[in-house]
C-alpha positions as CSV (number, residue, x, y, z in Angstrom):
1,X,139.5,-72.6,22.9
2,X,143.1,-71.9,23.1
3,X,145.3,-74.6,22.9
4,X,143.2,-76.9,24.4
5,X,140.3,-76.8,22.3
6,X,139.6,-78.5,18.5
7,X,138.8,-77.1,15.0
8,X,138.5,-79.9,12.9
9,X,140.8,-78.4,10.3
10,X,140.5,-80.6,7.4
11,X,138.9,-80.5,4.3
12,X,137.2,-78.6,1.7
13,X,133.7,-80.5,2.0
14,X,134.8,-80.8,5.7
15,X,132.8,-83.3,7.8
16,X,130.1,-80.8,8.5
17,X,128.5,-80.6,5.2
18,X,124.8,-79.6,5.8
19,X,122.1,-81.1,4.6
20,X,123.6,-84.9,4.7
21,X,121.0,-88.3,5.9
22,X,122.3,-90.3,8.8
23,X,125.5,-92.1,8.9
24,X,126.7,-96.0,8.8
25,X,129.8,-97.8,9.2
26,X,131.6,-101.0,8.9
27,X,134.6,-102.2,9.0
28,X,135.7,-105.1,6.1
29,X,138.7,-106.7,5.4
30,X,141.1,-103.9,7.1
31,X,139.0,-100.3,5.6
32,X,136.8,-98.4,7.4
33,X,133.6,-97.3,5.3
34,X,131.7,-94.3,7.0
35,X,128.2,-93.3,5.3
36,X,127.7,-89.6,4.4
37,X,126.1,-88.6,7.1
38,X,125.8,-86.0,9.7
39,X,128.7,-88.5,11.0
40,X,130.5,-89.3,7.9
41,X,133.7,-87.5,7.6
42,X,133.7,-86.1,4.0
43,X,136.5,-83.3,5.2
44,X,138.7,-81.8,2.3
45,X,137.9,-78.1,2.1
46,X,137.2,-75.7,4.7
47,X,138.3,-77.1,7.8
48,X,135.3,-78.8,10.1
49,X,133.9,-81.6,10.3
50,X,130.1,-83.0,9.5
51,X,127.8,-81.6,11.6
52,X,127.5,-82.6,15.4
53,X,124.5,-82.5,17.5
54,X,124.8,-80.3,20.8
55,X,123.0,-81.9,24.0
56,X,121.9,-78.3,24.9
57,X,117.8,-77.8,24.4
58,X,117.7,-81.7,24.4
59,X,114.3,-82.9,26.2
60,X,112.2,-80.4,25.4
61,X,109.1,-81.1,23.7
62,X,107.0,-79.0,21.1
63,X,107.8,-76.4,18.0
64,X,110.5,-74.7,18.8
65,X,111.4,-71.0,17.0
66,X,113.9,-70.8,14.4
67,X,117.3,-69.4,15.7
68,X,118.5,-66.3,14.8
69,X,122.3,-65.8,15.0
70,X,124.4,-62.5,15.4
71,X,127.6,-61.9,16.5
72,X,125.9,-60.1,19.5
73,X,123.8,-63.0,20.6
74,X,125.3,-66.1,19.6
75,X,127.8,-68.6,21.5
76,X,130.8,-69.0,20.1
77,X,130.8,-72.7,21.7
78,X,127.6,-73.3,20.3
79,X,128.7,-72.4,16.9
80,X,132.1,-74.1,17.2
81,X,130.3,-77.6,18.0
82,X,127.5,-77.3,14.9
83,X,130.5,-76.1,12.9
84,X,133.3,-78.4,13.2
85,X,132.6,-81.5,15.8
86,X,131.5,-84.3,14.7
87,X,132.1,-86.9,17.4
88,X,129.4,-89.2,16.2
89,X,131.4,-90.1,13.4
90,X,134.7,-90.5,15.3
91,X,132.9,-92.5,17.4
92,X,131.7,-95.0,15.2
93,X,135.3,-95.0,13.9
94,X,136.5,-95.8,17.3
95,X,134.4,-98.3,18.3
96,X,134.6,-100.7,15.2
97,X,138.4,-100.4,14.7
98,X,138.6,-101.7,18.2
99,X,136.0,-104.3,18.0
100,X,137.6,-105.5,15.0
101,X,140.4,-105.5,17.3
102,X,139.5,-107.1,20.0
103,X,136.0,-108.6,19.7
104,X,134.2,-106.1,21.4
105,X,133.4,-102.8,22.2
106,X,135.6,-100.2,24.1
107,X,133.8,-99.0,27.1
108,X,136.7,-96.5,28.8
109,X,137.8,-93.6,26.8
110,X,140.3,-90.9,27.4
111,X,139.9,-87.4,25.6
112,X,142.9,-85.3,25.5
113,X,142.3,-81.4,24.7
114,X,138.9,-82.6,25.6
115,X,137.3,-78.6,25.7
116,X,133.5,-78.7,26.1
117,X,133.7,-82.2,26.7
118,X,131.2,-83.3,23.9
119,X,132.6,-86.3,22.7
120,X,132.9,-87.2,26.5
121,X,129.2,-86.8,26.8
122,X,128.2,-89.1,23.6
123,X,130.5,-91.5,24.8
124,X,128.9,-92.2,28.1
125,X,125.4,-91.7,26.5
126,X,125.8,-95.0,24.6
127,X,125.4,-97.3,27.3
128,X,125.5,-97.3,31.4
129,X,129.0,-98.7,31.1
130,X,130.5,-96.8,29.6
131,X,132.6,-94.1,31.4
132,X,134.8,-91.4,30.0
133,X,138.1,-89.4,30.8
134,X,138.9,-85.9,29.5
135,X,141.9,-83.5,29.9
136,X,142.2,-79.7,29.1
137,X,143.8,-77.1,30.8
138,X,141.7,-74.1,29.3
139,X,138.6,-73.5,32.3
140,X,136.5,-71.5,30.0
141,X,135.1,-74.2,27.7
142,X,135.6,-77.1,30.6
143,X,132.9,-74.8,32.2
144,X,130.8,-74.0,29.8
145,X,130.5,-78.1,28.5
146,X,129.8,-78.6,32.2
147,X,126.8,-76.4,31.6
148,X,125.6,-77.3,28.1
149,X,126.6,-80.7,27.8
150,X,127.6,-82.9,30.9
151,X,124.7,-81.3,32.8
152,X,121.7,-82.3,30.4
153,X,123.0,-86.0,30.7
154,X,121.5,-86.3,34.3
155,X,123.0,-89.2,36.4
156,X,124.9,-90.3,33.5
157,X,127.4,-87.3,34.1
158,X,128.7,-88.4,36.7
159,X,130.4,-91.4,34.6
160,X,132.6,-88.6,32.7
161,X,135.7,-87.2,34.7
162,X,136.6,-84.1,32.9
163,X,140.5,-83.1,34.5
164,X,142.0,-79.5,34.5
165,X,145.4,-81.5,33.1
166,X,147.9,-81.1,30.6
167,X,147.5,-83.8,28.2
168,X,151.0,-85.5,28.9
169,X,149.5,-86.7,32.5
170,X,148.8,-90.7,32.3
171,X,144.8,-91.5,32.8
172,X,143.7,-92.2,36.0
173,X,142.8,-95.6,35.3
174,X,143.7,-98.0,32.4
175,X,141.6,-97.5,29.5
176,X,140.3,-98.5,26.3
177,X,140.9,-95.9,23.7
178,X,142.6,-92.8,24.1
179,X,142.4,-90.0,21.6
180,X,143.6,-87.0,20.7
181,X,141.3,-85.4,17.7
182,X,140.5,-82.0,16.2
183,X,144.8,-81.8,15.5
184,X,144.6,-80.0,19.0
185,X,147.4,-82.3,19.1
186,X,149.7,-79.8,16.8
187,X,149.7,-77.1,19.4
188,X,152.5,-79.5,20.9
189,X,155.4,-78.0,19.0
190,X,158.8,-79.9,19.9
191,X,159.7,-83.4,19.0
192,X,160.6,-83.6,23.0
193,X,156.6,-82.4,24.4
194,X,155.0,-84.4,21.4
195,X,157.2,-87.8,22.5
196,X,156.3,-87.1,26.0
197,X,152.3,-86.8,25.3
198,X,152.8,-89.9,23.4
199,X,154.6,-91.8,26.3
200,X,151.5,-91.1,28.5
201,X,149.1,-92.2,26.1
202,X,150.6,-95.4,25.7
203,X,151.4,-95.7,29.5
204,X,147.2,-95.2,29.8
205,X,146.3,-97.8,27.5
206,X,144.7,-101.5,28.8
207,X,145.7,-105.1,27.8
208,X,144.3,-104.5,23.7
209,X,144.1,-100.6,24.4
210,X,144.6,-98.0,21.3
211,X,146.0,-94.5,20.8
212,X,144.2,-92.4,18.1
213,X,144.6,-89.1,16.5
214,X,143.4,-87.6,13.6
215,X,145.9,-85.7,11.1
216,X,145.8,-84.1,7.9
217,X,148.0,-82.9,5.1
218,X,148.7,-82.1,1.8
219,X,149.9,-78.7,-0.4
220,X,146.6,-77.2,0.1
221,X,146.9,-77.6,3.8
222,X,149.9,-75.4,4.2
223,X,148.6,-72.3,1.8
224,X,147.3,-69.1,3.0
225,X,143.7,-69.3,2.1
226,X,140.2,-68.5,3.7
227,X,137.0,-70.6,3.1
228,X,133.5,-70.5,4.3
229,X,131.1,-72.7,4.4
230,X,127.2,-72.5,5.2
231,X,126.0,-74.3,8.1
232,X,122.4,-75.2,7.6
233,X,122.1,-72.0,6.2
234,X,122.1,-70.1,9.8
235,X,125.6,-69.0,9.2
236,X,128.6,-69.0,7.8
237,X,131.7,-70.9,9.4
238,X,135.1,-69.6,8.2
239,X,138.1,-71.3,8.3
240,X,141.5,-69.3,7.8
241,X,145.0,-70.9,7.3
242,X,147.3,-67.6,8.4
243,X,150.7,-68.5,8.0
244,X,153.3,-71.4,7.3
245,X,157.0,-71.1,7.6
246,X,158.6,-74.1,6.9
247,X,161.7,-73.7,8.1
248,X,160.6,-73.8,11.5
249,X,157.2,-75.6,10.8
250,X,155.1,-72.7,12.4
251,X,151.7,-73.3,11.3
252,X,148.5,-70.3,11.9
253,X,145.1,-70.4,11.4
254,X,141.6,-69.4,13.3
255,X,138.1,-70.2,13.2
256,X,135.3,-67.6,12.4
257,X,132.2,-67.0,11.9
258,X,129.6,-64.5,10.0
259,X,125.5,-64.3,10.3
260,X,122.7,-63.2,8.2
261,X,122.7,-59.9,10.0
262,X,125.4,-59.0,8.9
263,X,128.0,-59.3,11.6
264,X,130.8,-61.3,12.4
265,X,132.7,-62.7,15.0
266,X,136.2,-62.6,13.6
267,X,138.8,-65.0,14.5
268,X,136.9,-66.5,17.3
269,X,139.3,-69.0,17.3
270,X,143.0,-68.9,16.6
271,X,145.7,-71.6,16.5
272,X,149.1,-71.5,16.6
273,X,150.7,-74.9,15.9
274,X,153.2,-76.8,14.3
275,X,152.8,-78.2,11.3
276,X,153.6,-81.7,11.4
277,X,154.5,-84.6,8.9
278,X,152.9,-87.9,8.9
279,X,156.0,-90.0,8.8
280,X,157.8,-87.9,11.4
281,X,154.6,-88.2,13.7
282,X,155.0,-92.2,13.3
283,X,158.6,-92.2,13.8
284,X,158.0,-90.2,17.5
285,X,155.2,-93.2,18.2
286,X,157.5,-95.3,17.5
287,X,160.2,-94.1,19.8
288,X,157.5,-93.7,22.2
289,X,156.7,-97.7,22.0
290,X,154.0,-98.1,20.2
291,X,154.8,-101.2,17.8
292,X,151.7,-101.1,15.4
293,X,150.7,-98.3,13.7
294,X,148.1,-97.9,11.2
295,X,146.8,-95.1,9.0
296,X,143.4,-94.5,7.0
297,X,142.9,-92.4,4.7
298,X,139.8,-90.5,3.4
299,X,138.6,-91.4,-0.4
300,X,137.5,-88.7,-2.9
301,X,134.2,-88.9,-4.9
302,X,133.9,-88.0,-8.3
303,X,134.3,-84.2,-7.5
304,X,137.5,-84.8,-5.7
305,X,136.1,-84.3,-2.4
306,X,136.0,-86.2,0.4
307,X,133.9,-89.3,0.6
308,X,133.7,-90.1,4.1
309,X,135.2,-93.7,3.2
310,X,138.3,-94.2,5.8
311,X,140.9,-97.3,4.0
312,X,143.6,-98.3,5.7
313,X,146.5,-97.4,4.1
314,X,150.0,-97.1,3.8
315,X,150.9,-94.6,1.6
316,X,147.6,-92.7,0.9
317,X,146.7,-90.5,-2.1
318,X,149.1,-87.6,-3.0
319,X,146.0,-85.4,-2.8
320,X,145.9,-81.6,-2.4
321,X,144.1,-81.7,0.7
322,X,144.1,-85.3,2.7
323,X,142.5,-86.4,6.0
324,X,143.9,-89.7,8.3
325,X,143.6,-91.2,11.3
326,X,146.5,-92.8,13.0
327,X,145.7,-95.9,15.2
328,X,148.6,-97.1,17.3
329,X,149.1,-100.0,19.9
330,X,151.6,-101.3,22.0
């Protein structure tokens, strides 16, 4: 989805393991604890994250056929959300950091590089106050989650205000949250463009509002490598890291996918970012006037992957793959 588009790039069990039970989550004396669900984040490995539910086909009652995928039938926005969104789990993140926060729930999100609008859509579907803000400037996926996923949510969709923007534009209205997830986020390649977005996010925030993104890291992260990973045993997703050069911090990779026909759709996908550091990221929040920042960090289970459990944390684990959020307020 160009550069306004996701691919949870993170882990090698990557949130989208198939085959998980549902998801919980809770906040307790200052960690995060996700379940490992088809929420829970469990990301270190091939870049995605647990598996997300598309609103597309919702409603219909009955058996319904098995799928068949093929390069020459399948949507690559289809596959991209079972692949690597997971916004169920980042919204269960969201919303108990910032009831912890502030004693309630968030009702008014902002979703920068917002692409199909997914995460838009689950927000607004939680309750009928809830209303959501997304930006994007690439018109073919802003289309096509007008189709597959605002549509199905009837009246509801008109609660979600999806902008053709660049993500450095203040919201339209105060808001709760604002996020910036998927590291869509790294396509920003300057310190100067990545202070700016970060000015506008905290000009958009309310009284108690907070600025989130999603980051990871770690020596893994920065080798050229390719990894595939089954999803529900339809197909395979493939995640590719192309290139790093770290004298200049220009960071490739692409998303792809192959079927049990055979085929492929090669590099359906492709990033070109920067490959940022987690202190230099807080040091540009800073400057842009946020004044608390917070990180949490994803555990390992006994195999060394990821857990799904989200501490706050400091420092983190030296790991060879790692996954954070950053949560900043004014």
């Amino acid at each position: 989805m160009a550069t306004a588009t996701k691919g949870r790039k993170k882990d090698k069990q990557s949130k989208k393991d198939a085959g998980r039970g549902s998801a919980t989550a809770s906040v307790q004396d200052g960690e995060v604890v996700h379940g490992e669900g088809e929420s829970g984040k469990g990301k270190r490995g091939a870049k995605g994250k647990q598996k997300s539910k598309s609103r597309a086909g919702k409603g219909k009652k009955g058996r319904k056929a098995k799928k068949a995928f093929s390069a020459r039938t399948a949507d690559k926005y289809e596959l991209y959300q079972m692949a690597v969104q997971a916004p169920e789990s980042d919204l269960d993140f969201i919303n108990r950091v910032y009831k912890k926060r502030n004693g309630r729930k968030p009702l008014v999100l902002c979703e920068d590089f917002c692409g199909t609008a997914l995460m838009c859509s689950m927000w607004v579907d939680q309750s009928r106050d809830h209303r959501a803000f997304g930006f994007d400037i690439d018109p073919e996926p802003v289309e096509w989650g007008r189709e597959h996923n605002l549509e199905p949510l009837g009246d509801a969709a008109s609660r979600v205000d999806v902008r053709m923007e660049d993500v450095r534009s203040v919201s339209p209205e105060p808001v709760d949250v604002r996020v910036g997830f998927n590291f869509s986020w790294s396509v920003l390649t300057t310190r100067a463009d990545m202070l700016e977005y970060f000015r506008a996010a905290r000009a958009s925030l309310a009284e108690g509002g907070l600025f989130m993104i999603d980051m990871h890291g770690g020596p893994e992260a920065i080798e050229e490598l390719e990894e595939e990973r089954s999803i529900d045993g339809k197909f395979k997703y493939v995640w590719e890291q192309l290139y790093y050069w770290p004298g200049t911090g220009e960071y490739g990779c692409a998303i792809g996918f192959k079927f049990k026909d055979g085929t492929s759709m090669k590099r359906a996908f492709r990033y070109t970012w920067r490959f940022w550091g987690m202190t230099e990221i807080q040091d540009v929040l800073r400057d842009a006037g946020f004044s608390t920042i917070e990180t949490y960090f994803e555990g390992a289970d006994e195999d060394g992957e990821g857990n799904g459990v989200f501490r706050k944390s400091a420092r983190g684990e030296n790991d060879p793959s790692w996954i954070a959020y950053i949560v900043a307020s004014a």
